[in-house]
C-alpha positions in Angstrom: -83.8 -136.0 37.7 -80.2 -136.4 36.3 -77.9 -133.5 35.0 -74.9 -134.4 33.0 -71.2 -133.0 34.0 -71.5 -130.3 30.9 -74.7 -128.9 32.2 -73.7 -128.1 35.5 -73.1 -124.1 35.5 -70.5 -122.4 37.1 -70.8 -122.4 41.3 -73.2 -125.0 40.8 -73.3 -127.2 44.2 -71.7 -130.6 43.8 -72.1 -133.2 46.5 -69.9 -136.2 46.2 -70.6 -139.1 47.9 -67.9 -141.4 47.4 -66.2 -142.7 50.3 -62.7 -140.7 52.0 -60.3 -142.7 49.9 -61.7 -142.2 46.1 -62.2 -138.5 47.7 -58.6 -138.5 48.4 -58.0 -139.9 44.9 -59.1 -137.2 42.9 -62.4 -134.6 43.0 -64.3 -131.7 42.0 -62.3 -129.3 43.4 -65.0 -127.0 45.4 -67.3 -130.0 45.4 -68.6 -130.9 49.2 -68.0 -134.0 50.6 -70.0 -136.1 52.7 -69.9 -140.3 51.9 -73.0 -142.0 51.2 -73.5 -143.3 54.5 -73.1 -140.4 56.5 -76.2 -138.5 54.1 -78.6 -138.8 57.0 -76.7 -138.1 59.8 -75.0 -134.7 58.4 -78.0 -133.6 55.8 -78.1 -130.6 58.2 -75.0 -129.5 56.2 -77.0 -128.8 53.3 -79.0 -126.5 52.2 -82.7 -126.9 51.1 -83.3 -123.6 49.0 -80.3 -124.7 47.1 -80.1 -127.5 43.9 -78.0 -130.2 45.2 -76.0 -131.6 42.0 -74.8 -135.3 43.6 -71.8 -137.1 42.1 -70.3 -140.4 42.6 -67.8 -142.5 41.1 -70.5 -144.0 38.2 -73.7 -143.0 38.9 -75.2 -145.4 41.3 -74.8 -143.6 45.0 -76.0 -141.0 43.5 -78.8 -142.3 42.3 -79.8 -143.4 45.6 -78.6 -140.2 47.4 -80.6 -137.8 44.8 -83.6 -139.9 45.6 -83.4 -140.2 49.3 -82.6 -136.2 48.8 -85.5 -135.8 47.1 -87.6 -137.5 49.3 -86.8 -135.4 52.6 -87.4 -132.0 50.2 -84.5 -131.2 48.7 -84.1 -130.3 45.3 -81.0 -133.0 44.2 -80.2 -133.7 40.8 -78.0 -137.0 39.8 -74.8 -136.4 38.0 -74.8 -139.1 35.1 -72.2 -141.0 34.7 -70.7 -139.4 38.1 -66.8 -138.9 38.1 -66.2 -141.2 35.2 -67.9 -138.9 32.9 -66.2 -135.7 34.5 -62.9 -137.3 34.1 -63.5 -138.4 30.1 -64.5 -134.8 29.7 -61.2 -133.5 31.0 -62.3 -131.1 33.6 -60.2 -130.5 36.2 -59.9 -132.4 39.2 -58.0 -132.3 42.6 -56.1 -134.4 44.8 -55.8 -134.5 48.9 -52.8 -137.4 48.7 -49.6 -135.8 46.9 -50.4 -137.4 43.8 -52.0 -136.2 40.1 -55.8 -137.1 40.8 -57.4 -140.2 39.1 -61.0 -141.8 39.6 -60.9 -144.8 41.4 
């Protein structure tokens, strides 16, 4: 199921799933971080009574990360359009590098 960046409500749960350095770049600041790769071995970070709302730089990690989510019984919804979309909407973003943040 996908979920656009205007649709997700305040304290909603964002998982991003980029890897450390377009983390670094710029994210949702709140959003949890755990690269794509990594899903399986830390899914025990997650919780499964809670809608997972998973974000990525355009929309295909996320993809496969809702689904794989999804799969093991987790309610995970794919963020269209992923960072790209949150940045042309303007909403606000951090940075872990110094610098003003910016999608890679």
């Amino acid at each position: 199921m996908n979920v656009t960046v205007e649709q997700l409500g305040e304290g909603a749960l964002i998982l991003d799933v980029r890897e450390d350095y377009e983390w670094e770049a710029g994210h949702v600041d709140g959003a949890l971080h755990i690269p794509l790769e990594q899903l399986p071995a830390r899914l025990e970070e997650l919780d499964p009574d809670v809608d997972v709302n998973v974000i990525c730089r355009t929309g295909g990690r996320s993809f496969r990360a809702t689904t794989w989510l999804t799969e093991n019984g987790y309610s995970a919804f794919n963020v269209t359009g992923g960072m790209g979309a949150w940045q042309d909407a303007e909403f606000p973003m951090v940075s872990d590098n110094g610098q003003a943040p910016r999608v890679l």
